[in-house]
Backbone bond lengths (Angstrom), bond angles and torsions (degrees), N, CA, C in turn:
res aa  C-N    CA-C-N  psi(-1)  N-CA   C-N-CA  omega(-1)  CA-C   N-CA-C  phi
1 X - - - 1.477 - - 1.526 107.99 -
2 X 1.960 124.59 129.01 0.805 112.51 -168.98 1.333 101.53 -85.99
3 X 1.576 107.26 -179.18 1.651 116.16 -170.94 1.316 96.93 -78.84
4 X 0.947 138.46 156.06 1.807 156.23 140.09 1.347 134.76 -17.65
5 X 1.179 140.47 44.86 1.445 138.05 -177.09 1.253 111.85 2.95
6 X 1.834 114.65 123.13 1.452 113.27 178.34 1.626 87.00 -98.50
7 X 1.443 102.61 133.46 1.743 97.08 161.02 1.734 107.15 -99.80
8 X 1.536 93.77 152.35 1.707 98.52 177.45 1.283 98.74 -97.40
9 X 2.012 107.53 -173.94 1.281 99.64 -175.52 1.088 114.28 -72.29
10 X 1.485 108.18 -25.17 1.895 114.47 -175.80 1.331 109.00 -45.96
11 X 1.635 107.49 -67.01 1.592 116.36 170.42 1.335 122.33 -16.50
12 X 1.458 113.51 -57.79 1.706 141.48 -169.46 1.378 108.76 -63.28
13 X 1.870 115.05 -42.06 1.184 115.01 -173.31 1.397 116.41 -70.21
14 X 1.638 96.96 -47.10 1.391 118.95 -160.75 1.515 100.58 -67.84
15 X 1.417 118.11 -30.19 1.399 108.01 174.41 1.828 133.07 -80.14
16 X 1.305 88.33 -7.57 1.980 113.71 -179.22 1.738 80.23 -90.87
17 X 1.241 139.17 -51.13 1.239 125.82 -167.32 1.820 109.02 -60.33
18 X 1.364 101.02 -56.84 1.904 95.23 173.28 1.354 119.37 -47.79
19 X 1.657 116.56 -47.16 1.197 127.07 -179.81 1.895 112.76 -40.68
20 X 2.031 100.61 -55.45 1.303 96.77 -175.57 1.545 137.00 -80.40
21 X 1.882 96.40 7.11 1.440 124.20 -166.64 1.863 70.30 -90.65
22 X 0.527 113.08 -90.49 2.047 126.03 -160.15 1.125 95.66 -20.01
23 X 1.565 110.91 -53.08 2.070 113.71 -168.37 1.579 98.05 -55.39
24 X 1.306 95.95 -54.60 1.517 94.06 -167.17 1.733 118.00 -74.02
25 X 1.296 121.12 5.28 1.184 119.17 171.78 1.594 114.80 -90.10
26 X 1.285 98.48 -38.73 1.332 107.82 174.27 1.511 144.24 -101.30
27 X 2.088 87.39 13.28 1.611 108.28 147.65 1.466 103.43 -77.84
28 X 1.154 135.52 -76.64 1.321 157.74 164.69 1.794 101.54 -13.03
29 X 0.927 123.86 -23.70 1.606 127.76 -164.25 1.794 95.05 -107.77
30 X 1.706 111.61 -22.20 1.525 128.88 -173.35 1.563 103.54 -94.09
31 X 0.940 95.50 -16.40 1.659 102.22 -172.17 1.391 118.42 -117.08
32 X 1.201 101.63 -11.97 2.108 104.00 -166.04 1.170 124.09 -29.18
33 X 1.290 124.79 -19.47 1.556 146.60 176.45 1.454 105.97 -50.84
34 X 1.717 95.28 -66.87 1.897 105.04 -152.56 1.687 86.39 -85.09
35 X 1.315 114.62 -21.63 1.994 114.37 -174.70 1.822 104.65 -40.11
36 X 1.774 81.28 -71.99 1.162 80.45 172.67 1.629 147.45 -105.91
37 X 1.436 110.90 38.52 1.322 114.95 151.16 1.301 118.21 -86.11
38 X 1.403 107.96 -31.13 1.650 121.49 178.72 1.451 103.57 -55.18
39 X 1.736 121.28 -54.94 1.225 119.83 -160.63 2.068 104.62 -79.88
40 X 1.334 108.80 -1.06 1.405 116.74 -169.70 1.138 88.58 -92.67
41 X 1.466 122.33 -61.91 2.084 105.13 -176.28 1.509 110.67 -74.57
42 X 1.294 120.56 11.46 1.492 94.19 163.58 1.216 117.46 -83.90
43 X 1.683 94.26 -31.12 1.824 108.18 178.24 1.804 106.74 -62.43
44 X 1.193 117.26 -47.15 1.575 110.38 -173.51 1.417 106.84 -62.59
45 X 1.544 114.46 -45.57 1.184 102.92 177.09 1.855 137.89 -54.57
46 X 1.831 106.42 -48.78 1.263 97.20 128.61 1.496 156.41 0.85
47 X 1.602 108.50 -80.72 1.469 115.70 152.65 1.007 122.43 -46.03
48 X 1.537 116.33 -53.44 1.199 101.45 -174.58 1.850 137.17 -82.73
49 X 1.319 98.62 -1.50 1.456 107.09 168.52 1.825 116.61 -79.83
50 X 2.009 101.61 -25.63 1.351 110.32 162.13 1.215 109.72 -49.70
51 X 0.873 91.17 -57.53 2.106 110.24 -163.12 1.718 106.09 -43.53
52 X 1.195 110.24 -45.49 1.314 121.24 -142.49 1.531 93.85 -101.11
53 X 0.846 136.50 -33.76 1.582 143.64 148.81 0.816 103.79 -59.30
54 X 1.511 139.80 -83.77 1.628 117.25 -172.28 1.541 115.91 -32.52
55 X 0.855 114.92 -47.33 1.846 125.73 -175.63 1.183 112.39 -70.05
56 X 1.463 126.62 -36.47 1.532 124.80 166.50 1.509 113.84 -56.37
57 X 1.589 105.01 -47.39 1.749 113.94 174.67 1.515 115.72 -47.03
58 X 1.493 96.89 -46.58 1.766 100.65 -162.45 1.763 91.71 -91.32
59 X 0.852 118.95 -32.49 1.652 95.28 155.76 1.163 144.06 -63.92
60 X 1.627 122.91 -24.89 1.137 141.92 152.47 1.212 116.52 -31.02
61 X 1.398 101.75 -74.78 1.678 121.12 -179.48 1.388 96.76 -62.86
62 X 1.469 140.07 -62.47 1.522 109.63 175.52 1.490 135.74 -25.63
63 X 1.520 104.06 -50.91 1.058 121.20 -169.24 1.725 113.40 -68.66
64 X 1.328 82.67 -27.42 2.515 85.66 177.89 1.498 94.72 -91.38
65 X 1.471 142.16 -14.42 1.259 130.25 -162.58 2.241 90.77 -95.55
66 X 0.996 111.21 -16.07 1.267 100.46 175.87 1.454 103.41 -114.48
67 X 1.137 109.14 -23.16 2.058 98.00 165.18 1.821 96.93 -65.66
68 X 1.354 130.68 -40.00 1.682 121.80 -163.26 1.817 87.99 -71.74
69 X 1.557 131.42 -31.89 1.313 128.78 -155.49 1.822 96.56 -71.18
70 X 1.393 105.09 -58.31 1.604 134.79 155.12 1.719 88.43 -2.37
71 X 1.421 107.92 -87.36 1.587 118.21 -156.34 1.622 115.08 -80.59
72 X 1.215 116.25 3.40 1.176 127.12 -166.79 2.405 85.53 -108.74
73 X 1.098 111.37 -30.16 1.428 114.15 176.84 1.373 88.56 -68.41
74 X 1.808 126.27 -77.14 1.157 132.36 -142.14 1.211 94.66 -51.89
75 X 1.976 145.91 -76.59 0.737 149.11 -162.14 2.234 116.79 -51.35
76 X 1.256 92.95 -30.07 1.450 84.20 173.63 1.943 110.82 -101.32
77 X 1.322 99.89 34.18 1.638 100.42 159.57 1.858 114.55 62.92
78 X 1.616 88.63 35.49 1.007 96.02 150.90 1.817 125.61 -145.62
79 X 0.943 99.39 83.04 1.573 133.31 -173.71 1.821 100.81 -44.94
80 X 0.997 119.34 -67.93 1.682 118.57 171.92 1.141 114.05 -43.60
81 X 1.270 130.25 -67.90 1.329 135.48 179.32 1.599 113.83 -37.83
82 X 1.774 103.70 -66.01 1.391 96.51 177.02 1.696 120.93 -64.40
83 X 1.330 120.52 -8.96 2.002 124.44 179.38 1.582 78.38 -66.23
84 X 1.395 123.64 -59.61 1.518 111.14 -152.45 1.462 132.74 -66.26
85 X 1.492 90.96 -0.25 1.931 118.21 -170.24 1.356 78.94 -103.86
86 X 0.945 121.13 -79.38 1.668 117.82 -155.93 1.668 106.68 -53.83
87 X 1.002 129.92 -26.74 1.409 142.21 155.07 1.090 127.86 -24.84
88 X 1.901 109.98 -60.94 0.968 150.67 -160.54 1.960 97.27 -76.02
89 X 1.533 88.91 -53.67 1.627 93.21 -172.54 1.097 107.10 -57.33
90 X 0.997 119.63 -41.44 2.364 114.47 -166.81 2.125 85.70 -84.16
91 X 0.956 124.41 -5.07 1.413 90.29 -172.41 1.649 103.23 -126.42
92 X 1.518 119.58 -12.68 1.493 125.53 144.59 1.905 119.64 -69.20
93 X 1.363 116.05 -38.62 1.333 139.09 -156.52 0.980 144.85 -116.16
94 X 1.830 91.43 -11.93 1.182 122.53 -179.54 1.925 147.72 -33.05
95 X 1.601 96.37 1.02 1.410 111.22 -179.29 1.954 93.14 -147.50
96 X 0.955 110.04 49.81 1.472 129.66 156.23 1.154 134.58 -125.27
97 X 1.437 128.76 127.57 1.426 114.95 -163.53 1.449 125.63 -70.26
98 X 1.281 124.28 20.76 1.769 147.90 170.08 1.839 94.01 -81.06
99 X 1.305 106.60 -46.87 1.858 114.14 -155.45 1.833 90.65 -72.33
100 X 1.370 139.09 -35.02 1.243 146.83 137.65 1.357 114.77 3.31
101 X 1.611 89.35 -93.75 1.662 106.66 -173.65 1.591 108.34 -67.35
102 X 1.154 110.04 -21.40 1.479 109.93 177.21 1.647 111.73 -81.41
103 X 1.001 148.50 -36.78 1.354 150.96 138.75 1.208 122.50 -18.06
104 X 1.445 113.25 -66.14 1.738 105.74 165.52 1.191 115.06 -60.90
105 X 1.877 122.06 -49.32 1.655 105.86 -174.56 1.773 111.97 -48.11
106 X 1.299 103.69 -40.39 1.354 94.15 -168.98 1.593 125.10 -76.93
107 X 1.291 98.46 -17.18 1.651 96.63 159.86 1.879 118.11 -72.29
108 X 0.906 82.00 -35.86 1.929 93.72 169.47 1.583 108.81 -70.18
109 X 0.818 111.85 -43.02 1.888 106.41 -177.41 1.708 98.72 -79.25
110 X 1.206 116.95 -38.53 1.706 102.72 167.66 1.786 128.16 -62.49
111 X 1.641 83.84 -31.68 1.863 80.89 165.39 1.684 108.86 -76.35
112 X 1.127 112.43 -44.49 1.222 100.38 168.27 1.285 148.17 -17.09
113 X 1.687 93.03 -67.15 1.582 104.54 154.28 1.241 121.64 -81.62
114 X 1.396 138.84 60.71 1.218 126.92 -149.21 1.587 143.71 -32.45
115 X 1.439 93.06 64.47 1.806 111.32 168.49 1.644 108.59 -81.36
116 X 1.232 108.52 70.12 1.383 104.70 -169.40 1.655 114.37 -72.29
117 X 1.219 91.07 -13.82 1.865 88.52 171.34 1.867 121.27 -80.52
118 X 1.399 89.85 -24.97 1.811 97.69 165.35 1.099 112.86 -88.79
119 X 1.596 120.74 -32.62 1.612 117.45 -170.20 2.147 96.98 -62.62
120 X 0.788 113.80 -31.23 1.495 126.86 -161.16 1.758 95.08 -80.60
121 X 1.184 130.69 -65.63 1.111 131.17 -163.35 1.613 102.09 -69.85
122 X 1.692 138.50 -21.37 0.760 147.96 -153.78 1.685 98.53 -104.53
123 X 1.061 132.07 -34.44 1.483 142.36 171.23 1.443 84.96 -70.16
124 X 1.429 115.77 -72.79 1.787 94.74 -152.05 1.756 103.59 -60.29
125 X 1.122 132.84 -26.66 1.186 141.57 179.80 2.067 86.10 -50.23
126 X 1.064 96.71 -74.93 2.122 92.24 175.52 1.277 127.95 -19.15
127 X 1.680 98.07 -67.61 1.335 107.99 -174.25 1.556 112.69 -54.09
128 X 1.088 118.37 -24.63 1.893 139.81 -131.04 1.843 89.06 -100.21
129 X 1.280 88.29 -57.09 2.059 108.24 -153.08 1.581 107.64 -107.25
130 X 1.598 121.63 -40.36 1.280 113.34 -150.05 1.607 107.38 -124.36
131 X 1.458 117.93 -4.42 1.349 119.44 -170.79 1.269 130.42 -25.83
132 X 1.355 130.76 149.07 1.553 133.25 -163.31 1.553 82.88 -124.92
133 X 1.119 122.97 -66.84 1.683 112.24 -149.60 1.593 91.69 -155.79
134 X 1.323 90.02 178.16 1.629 103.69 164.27 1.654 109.36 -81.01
135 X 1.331 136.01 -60.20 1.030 100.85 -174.14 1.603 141.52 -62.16
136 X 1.549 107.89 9.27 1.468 120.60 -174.09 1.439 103.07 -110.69
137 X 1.507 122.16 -8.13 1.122 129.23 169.81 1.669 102.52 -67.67
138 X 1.192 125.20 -43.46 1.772 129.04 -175.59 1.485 116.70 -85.68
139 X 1.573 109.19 -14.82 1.463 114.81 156.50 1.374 111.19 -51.86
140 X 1.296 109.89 -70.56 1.454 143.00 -153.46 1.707 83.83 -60.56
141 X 1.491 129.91 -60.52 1.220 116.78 -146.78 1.830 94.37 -83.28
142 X 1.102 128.31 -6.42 1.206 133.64 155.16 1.652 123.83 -55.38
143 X 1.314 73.66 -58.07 1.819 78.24 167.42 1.660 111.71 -62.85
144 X 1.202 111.23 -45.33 1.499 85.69 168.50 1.568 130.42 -81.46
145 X 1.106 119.45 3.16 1.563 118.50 152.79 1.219 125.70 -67.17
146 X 1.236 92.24 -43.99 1.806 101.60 176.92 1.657 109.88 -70.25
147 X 1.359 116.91 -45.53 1.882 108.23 159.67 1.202 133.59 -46.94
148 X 1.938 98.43 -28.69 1.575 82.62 179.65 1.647 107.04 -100.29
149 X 1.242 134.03 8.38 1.531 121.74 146.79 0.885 128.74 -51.85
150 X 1.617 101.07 -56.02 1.841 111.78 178.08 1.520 109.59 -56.78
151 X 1.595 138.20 -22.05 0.780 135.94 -174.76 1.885 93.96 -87.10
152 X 0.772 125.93 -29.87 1.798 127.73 -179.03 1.523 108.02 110.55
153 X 1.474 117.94 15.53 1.494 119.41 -166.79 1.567 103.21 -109.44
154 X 1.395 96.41 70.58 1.607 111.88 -175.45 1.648 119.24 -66.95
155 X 1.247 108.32 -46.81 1.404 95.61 177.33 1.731 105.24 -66.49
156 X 1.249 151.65 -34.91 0.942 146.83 174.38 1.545 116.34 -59.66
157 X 1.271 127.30 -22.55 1.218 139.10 159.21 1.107 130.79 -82.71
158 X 1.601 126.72 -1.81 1.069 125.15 153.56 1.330 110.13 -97.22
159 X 1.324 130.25 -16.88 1.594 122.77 -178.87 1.476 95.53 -73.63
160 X 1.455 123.72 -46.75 1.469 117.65 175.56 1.248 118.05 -46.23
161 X 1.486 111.81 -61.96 1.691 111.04 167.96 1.730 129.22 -41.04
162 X 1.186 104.92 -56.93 1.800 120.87 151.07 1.471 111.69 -25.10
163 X 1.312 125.60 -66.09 1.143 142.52 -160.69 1.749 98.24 -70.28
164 X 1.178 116.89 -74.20 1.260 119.72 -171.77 2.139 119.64 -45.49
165 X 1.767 76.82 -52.00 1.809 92.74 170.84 1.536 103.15 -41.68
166 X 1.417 123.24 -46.71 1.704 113.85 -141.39 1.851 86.35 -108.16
167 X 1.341 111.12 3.37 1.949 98.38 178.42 1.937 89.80 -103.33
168 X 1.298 120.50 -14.85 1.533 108.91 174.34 1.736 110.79 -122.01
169 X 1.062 112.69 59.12 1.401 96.31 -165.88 1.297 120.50 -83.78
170 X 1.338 122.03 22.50 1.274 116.89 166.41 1.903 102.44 -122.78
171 X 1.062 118.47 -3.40 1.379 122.05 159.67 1.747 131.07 -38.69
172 X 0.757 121.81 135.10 1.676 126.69 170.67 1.032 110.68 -41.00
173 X 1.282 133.98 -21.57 1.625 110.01 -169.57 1.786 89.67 -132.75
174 X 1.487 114.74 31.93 1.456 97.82 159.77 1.643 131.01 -89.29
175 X 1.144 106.85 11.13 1.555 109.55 171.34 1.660 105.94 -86.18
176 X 1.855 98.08 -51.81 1.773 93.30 178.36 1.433 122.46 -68.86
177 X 1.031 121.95 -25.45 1.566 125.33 154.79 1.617 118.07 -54.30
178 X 1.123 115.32 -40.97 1.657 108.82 169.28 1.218 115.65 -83.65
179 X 1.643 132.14 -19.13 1.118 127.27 146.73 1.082 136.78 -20.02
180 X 1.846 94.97 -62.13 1.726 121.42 -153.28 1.426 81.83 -76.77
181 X 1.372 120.77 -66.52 1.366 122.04 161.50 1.413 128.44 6.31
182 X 1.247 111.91 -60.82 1.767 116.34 -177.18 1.396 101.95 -94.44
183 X 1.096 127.53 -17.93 1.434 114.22 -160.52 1.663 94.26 -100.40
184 X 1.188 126.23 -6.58 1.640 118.60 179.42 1.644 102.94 -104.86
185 X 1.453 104.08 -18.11 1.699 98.00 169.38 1.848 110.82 -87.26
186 X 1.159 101.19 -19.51 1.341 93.86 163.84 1.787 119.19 -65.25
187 X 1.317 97.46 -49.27 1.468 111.72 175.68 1.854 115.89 -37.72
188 X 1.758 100.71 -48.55 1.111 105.09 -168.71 1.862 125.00 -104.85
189 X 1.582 64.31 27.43 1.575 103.30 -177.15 2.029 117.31 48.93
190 X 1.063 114.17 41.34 1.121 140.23 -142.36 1.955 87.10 -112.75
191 X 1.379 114.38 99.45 1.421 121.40 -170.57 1.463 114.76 -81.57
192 X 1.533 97.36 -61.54 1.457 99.54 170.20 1.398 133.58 -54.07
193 X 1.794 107.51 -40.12 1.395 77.86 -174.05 1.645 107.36 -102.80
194 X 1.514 120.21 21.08 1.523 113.53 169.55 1.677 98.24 -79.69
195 X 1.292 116.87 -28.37 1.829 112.32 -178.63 1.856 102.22 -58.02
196 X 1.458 108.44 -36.56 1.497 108.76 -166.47 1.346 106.65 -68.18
197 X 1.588 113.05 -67.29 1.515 119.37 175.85 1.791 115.46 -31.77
198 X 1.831 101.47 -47.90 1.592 102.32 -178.10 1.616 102.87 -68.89
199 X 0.787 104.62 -25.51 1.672 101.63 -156.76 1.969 100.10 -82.24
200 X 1.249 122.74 -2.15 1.693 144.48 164.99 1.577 92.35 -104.01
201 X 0.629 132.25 -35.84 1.311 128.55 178.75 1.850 119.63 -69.78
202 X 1.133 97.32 -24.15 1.527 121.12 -169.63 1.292 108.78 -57.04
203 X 2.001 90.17 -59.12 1.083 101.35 -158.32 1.706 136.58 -58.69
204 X 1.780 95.91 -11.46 1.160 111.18 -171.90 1.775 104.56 -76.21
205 X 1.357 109.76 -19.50 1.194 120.43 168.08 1.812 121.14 86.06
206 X 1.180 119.65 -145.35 1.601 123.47 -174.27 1.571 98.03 -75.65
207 X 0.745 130.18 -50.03 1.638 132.91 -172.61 1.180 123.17 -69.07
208 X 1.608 113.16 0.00 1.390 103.72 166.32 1.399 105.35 -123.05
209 X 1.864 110.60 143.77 1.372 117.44 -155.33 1.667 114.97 -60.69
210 X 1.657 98.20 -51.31 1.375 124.65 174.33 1.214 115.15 -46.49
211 X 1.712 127.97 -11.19 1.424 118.05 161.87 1.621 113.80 -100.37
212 X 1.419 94.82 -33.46 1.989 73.64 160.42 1.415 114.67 -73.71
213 X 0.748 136.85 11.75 1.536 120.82 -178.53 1.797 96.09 -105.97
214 X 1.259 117.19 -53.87 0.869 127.48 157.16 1.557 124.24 -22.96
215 X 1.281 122.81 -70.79 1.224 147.44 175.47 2.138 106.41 -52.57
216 X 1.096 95.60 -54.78 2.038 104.52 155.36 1.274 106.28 -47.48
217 X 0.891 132.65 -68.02 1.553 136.05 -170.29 1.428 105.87 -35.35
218 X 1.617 98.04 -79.61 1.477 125.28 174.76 1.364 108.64 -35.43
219 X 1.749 125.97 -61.32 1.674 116.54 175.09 1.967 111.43 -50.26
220 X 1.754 101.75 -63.00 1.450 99.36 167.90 1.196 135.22 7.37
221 X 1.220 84.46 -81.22 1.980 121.49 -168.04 1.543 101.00 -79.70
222 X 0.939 133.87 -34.58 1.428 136.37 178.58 1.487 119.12 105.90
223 X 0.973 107.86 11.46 1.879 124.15 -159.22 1.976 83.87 -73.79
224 X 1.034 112.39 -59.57 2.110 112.16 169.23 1.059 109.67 -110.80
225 X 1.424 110.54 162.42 1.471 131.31 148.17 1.396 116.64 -110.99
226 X 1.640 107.14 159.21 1.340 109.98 -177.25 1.418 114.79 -104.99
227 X 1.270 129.76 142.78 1.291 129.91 -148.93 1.419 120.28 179.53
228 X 1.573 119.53 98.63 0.876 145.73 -129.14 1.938 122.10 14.52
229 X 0.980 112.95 74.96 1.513 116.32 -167.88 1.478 112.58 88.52
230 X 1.137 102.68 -34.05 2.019 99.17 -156.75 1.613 99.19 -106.46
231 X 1.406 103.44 172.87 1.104 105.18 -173.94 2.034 100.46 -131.21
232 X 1.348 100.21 143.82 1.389 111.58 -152.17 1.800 92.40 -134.41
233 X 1.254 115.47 152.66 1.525 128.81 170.94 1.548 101.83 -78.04
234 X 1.393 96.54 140.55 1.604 116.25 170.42 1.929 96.34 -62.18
């Protein structure tokens, strides 16, 4: 009688390993159905995240090769042509970061030509849909101050101006914004709040241009008088 086979652990493992190759061949042989539908939508799914990225890319780049066509019109003096490209981009492209920059140009090329009733609806369309940042957010709302003068809707253009001045007030263009500010409430004959705008305006004092000019306006128009140095409400 022979002796007894000692198995090692190797033996032990290696034989639980065939065992779980077999189970699993002949789940897989029980199942072949769901195996491979399972392994078919992982593959489509796959593709299709290829797919859909590639296509986001090559739309991308569509979308800047007719925003660059866009600025390549505007600059050679033809202003229509490029509105109808840039047009094209927010309403072919419209969730690409080309349809962005194309939103503001095209509110800017409508003030340009002074369509101040599109240049205006086309900024707030910016602020609204396409925003880049904050500092293009106070462009944009500039631009619509400045549309609604050109449109003759002065007191509304100085609350815009007001508004913008007092959300950047340490910004570069918060003196000409409180400017524009007083000089369209003067326009709209609007007392109180051209005294407010001037009276932020003040503070910057003799050394800044935009309050003497400012401050002219204000004597002009009659909104102050001058009297002994200072200036006092009618």
């Amino acid at each position: 009688m022979s002796p007894k086979k000692k198995f090692s652990k190797h033996d032990m493992k290696e034989d639980q390993f065939i065992k779980t190759v077999f189970q699993l061949r002949e789940w897989t042989m029980q199942h072949l159905n769901m195996v491979i539908i399972t392994v078919g939508a992982v593959i489509l799914v796959i593709m299709a995240i290829w797919y859909l990225s590639a296509s986001a890319e090559k739309k991308e780049q569509q979308a800047y090769d007719l925003l660059g066509r866009a600025e390549m019109e505007a600059r050679s003096d033809q202003p229509q042509l490029a509105i109808i490209d840039l047009q094209k981009v927010l309403d072919d492209y419209g969730s690409s970061q080309a349809a962005k920059l194309a939103a503001l140009r095209l509110a800017n090329l409508y003030f340009d030509q002074n369509d101040c009733e599109k240049a205006e609806t086309a900024f707030r369309e910016y602020v609204d849909n396409y925003l880049i940042d904050d500092i293009s957010r106070l462009s944009a709302r500039e631009g619509i101050a400045a549309s609604l003068a050109g449109m003759g809707k002065f007191a509304e253009s100085g609350r815009e101006y007001l508004d913008v001045a007092q959300l950047d007030p340490g910004g570069v263009t918060y003196e000409d914004n409180l400017f524009y500010a007083v000089s369209n409430f003067i326009k709209a004959g609007d007392r109180e709040n051209a005294q407010q705008a001037f009276a932020l305006l003040q503070e910057k004092g003799i050394t800044s241009e935009r309050f003497r000019m400012a401050k002219i306006l204000m004597i002009e128009n009659g909104f102050l008088v001058y009297e002994e140095g200072d200036f006092k409400s009618n």
